[in-house]
C-alpha positions in Angstrom: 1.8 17.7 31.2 4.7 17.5 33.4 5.4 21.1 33.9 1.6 21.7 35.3 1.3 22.7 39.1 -1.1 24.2 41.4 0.3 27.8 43.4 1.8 26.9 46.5 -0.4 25.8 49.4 -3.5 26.2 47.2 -6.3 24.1 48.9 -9.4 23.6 46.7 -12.1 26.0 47.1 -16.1 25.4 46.3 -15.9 27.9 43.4 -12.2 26.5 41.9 -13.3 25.2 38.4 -12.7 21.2 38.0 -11.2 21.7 34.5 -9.2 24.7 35.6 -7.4 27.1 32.7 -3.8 25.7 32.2 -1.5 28.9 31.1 1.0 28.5 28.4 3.7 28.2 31.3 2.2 25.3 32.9 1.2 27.2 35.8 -2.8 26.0 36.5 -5.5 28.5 37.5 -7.9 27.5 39.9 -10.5 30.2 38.9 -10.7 30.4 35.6 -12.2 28.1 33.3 -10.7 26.1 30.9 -11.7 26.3 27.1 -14.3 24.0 25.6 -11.6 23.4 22.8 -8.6 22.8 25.5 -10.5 20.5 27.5 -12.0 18.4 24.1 -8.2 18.1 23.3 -6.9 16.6 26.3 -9.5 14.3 26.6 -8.7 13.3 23.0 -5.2 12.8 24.0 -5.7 10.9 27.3 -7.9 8.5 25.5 -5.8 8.2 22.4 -2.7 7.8 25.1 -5.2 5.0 27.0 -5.6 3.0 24.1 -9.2 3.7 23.0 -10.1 4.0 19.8 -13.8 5.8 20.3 -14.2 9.4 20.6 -15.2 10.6 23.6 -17.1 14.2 24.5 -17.7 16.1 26.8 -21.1 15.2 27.3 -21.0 13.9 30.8 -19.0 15.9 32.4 -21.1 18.9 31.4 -24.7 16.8 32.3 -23.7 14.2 34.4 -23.8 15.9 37.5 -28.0 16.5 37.0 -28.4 12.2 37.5 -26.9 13.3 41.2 -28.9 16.3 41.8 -31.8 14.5 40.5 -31.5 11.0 42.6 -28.3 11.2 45.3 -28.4 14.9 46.7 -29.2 15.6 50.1 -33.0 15.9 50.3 -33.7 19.3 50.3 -31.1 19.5 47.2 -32.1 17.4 45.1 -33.6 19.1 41.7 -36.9 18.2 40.6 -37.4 16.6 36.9 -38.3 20.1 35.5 -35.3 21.5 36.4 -33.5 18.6 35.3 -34.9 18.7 32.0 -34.2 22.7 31.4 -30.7 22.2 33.1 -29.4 19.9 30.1 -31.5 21.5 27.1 -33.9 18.8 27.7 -37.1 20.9 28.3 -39.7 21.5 24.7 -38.2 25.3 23.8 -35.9 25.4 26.4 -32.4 25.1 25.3 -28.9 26.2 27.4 -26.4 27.7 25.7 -22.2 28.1 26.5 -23.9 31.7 27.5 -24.8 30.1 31.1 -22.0 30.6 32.7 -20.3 32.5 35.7 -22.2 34.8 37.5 -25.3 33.5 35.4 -25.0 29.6 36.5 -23.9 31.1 40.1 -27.4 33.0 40.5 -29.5 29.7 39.0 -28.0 27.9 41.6 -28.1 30.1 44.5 -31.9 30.2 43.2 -32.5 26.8 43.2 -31.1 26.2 46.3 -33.2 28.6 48.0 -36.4 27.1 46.4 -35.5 23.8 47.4 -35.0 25.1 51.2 -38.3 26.8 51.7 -40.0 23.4 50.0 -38.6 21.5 52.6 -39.0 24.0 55.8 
């Protein structure tokens, strides 16, 4: 992990990913996601290298972030328990697949965002 580093003078952005694709040259790209299988393996590692002997997923740091929308958001951001529960897979038929992502994800958001403004206006 040594040889990893951000471009020059790159300041984070809203739409950099927090688990950024890491090319085979070290060089880290804001962008573009990493792999589900990447990111499983490094946390694998770190743990193993942190002396726990568990296995630990990804699970919260792909629905953690819905306990925040849900309780600590901004009012007029937060989510409502409905969301929540279709969000995560949760919901009775409703289940999200790897599929939501990108431009998908971007346009749920932007969405939901909108709904929650005219609620609160």
């Amino acid at each position: 992990m040594e040889s990893i580093e951000l471009q020059p003078n790159h300041k984070v952005e809203g739409d950099d990913y927090i688990f950024p694709y890491i090319a085979p040259n070290g060089l880290i790209h804001p962008k573009r996601d990493m792999s589900y299988d990447m990111l499983q393996g490094l946390l694998t590692k770190f743990a193993a290298a942190a002396g726990l002997k568990k296995h630990y997923t990804t699970h919260c740091f792909r629905r953690g972030g819905v306990q925040y929308r849900f309780m600590y958001a901004p009012i007029g951001m937060r989510w409502p328990l409905s969301w929540i529960r279709w969000w995560g897979g949760w919901a009775i038929g409703e289940h999200v697949s790897h599929l939501i992502t990108g431009g998908l994800r971007a346009s749920f958001l932007t969405e939901m965002s909108l709904s929650m403004s005219r609620l609160t206006h």
